[in-house]
Structures are given as C-alpha cells and as structure tokens.
matplotlib code that plots the C-alpha trace (Angstrom):
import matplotlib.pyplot as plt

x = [99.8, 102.9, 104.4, 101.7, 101.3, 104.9, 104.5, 102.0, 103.0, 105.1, 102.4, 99.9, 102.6, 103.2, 99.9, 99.7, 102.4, 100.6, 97.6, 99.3, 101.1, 97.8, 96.6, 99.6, 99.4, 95.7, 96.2, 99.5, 99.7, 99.0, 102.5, 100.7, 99.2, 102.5, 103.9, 101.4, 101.5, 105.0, 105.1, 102.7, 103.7, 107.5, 109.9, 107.0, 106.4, 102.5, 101.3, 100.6, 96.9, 98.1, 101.0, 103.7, 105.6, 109.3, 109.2, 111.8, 112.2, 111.4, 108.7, 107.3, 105.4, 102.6, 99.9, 97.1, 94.0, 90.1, 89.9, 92.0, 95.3, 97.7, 101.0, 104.2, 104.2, 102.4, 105.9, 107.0, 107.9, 106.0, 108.7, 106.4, 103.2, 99.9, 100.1, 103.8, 105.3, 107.0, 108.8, 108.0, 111.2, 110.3, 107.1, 108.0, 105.5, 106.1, 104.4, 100.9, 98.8, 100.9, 103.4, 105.5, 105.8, 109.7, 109.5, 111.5, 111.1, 112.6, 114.1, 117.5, 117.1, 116.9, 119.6, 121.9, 121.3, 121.7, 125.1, 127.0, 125.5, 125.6, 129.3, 130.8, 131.0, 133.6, 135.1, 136.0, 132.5, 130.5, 127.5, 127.7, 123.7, 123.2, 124.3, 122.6, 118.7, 119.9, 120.5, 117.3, 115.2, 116.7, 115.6, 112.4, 110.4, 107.7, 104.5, 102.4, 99.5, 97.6, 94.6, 92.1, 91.3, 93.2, 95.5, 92.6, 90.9, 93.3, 91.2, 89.6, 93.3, 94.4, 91.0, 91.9, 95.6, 94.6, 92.0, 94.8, 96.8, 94.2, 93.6, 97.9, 98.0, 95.9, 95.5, 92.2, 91.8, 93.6, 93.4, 90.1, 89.9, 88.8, 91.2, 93.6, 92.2, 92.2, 95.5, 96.4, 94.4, 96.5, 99.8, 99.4, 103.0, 104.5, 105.5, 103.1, 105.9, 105.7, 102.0, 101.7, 104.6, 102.8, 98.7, 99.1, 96.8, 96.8, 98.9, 95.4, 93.4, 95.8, 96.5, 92.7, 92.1, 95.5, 93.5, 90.1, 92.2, 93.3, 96.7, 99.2, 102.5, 105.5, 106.4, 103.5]
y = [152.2, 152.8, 149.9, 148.1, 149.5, 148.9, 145.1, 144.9, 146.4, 143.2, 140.9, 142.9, 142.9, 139.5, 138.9, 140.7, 139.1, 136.3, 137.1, 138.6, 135.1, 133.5, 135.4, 135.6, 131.6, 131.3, 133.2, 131.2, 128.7, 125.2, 123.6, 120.1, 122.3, 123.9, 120.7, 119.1, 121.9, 122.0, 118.2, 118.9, 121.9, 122.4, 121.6, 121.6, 123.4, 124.7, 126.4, 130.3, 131.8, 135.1, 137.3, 137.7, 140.8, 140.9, 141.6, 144.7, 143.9, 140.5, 142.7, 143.9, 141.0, 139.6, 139.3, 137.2, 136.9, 135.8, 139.4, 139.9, 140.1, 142.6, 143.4, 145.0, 148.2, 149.7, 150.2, 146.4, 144.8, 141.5, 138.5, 135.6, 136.2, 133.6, 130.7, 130.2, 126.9, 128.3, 126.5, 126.2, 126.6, 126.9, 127.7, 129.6, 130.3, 134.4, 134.0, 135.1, 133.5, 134.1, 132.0, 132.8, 131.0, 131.8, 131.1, 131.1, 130.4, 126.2, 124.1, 124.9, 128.3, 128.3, 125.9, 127.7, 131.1, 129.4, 127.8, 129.5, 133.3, 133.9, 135.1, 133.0, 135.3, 137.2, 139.5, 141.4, 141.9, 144.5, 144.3, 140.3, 140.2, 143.0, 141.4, 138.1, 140.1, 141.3, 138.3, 136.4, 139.3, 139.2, 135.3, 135.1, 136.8, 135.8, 135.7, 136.3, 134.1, 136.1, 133.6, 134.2, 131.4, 130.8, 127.8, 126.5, 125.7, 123.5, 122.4, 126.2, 126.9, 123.8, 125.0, 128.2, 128.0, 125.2, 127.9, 130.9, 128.7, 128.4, 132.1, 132.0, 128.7, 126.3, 123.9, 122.5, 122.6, 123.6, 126.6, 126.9, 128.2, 131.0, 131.6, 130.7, 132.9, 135.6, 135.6, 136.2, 139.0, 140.6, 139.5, 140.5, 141.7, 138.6, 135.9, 133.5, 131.0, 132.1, 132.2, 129.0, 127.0, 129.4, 128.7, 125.3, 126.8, 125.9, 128.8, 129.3, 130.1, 132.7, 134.4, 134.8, 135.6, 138.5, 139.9, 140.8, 141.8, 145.9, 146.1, 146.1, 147.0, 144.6, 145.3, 143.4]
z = [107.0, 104.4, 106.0, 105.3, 101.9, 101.3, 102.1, 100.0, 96.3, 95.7, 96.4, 94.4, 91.2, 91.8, 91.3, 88.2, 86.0, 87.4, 85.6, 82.3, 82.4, 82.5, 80.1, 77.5, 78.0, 76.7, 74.0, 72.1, 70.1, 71.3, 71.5, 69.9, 67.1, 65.9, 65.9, 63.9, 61.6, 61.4, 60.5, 57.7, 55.8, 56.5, 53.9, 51.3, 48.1, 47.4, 44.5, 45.4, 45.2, 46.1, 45.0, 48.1, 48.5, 49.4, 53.3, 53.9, 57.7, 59.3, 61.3, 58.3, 56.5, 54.5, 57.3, 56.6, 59.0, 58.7, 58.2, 55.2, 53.6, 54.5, 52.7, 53.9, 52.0, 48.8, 47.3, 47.7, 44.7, 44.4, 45.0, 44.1, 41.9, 42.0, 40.4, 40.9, 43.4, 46.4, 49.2, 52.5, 54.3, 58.1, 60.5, 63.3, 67.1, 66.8, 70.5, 71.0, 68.3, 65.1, 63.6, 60.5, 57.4, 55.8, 51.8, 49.5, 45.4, 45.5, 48.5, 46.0, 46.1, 49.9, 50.3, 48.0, 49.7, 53.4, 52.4, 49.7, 49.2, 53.1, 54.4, 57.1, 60.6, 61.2, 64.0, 61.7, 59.7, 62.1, 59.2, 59.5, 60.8, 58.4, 55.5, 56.4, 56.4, 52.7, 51.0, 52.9, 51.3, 47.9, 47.9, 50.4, 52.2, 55.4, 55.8, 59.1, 60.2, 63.1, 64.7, 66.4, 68.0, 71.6, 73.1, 74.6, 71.6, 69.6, 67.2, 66.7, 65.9, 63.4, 61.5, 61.5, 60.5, 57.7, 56.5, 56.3, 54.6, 51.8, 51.6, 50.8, 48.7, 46.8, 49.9, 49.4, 45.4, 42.8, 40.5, 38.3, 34.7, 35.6, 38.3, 35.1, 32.6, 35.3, 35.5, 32.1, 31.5, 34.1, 33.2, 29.3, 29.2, 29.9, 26.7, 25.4, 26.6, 29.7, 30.4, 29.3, 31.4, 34.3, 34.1, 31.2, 29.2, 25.7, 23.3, 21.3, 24.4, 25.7, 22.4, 22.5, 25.6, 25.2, 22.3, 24.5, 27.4, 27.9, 27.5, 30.5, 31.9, 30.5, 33.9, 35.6]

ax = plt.figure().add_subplot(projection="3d")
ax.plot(x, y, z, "-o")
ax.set_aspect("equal")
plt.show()
C-alpha cells in the first residue's frame, strides 16, 4: 500500500498543475484581444476623466474595475489631474486577466526620460534598477485594468477593457459643461490662465463660476 501510494502522489500532482494550468489559462487575456488593444490604444494620447496618482511601486497602482476605482495610497500626490492629455506609452498582459497601462504626461516627455534622464548600466552602479523605478515615477505612473470577463470570452473582454478605459479617459465622448464647470469649482486656486488653456472655458464664465464656488487650497 505505500508503494502504491508512493506511485501514485506524482500522478495525482501532475494532475493538479494540470488543472491549475487549465484553469490559469481560462482566466487570461485572450492573446488576439491584447493585440487588438494594443494596436488601438498604444502610442496614443487621451484626454483624462479621472485624476491619476503617482504609483510608488510598479505593484502599487491605479486599479480600475467594473467595481470601481482604486488608488495606490491616500498619501499619493496626484501626477496627472482630469481634464489633462496623457500619453499612452505601453499596454502590458500582467497575466491573469489584468493588463497595465504605463503613462506618462507627452510621447516627449516619455521619450526624454527613456533616453536621456535614465543612466546607462553599469557594473559599477549596484542602485542601476533602483534608480531606473525613480525617474519612471517622477514622470509616469501605471494603471491596472483587472476584468472580469475570462479568455474564453473575447468579446466579454474587448467590451470590458474598452469600457475601463472610459471610466480612465474620455473614450466615447468628450468632456460636458458640466463635467467643465465641475472642475473649476474644484481647482479655484489655480490661475484664470490656467483654467482656461485646461477646460476652454471662456475667462467670463470661470471668473463667475470662481466667485460662487468655496474657496480652495492653492495647492489643489
């Protein structure tokens, strides 16, 4: 009997990663889905409808999901606010059923950061990796789509993907008046100047829309 039992354990494990393979498989992303979303929204700039905060790890990022939006920590600052045009740099499969947007504030920016700002290796540079996660957080950060749909059910998973991207940018229409006069009652610190080259609004409107609003931190 514990020969027996002995012969057996491997099969039985076998059999188990089998399963776990099976069932890590069905729930990834379809490899025709990221590639088809790759081809559409890589290397594009979108307008923002939510503010993204500056990721302090690369496992600690915006995470967005049909049940909400999740940020990396009370205490990050916010990198990119709504309303502004960010860049698309990359979409990365994170494995299961999440893949990871990298973006940064222009296609310049993240050109300038990858080529220049980034030290060449070195032997001699034990914080190289280090030093590489600094600068791509002083510039970008990442953001986490988690689906639910599985790898069985492409098109459950390009309709879900398009519709997190939404939630993050203005995909599928632009920003409303509202969504524009919103926005200045919550950024009443900032410059006329700035408000308008931001939202477009006329100076008139936002001087009157400043006066009815509560005052606010410069700092917002």
């Amino acid at each position: 009997m514990l020969r027996a039992t002995a012969v057996l354990r491997p099969a039985r494990l076998a059999a188990l990663a089998v399963c776990l393979l099976a069932a890590r498989g069905a729930w990834a992303i379809e490899r025709d889905t990221y590639k088809e979303i790759r081809s559409r929204y890589e290397g594009l700039s979108f307008r923002l409808r939510i503010d993204l905060k500056a990721a302090g790890r690369a496992t600690d990022p915006n995470v967005v999901s049909l049940d909400g939006i999740g940020s990396p920590s009370e205490r990050s600052p916010v990198l990119f606010g709504s309303l502004e045009t960010v860049y698309v740099q990359r979409v990365t499969n994170e494995g299961g059923t999440r893949l990871s947007l990298t973006v940064y504030r222009s296609q310049e920016e993240a050109n300038r950061l990858r080529a220049s700002a980034i030290p060449g290796p070195a032997l001699s540079n034990p914080n190289y990796n280090r030093t590489i996660a600094t600068f791509a957080q002083q510039g970008s950060t990442s953001v986490l789509l988690e689906l639910k749909a599985g790898k069985k059910d492409p098109r459950g998973q390009m309709e879900e993907i398009e519709a997190l991207l939404d939630k993050v940018f203005y995909m599928r229409s632009e920003a409303t008046r509202d969504d524009l006069e919103a926005f200045v009652r919550r950024h009443t610190g900032w410059p006329i100047s700035r408000l308008r080259a931001v939202t477009g609004l006329p100076e008139d409107d936002i001087r009157a829309l400043l006066k009815g609003a509560p005052a606010a931190d410069p700092a917002d």
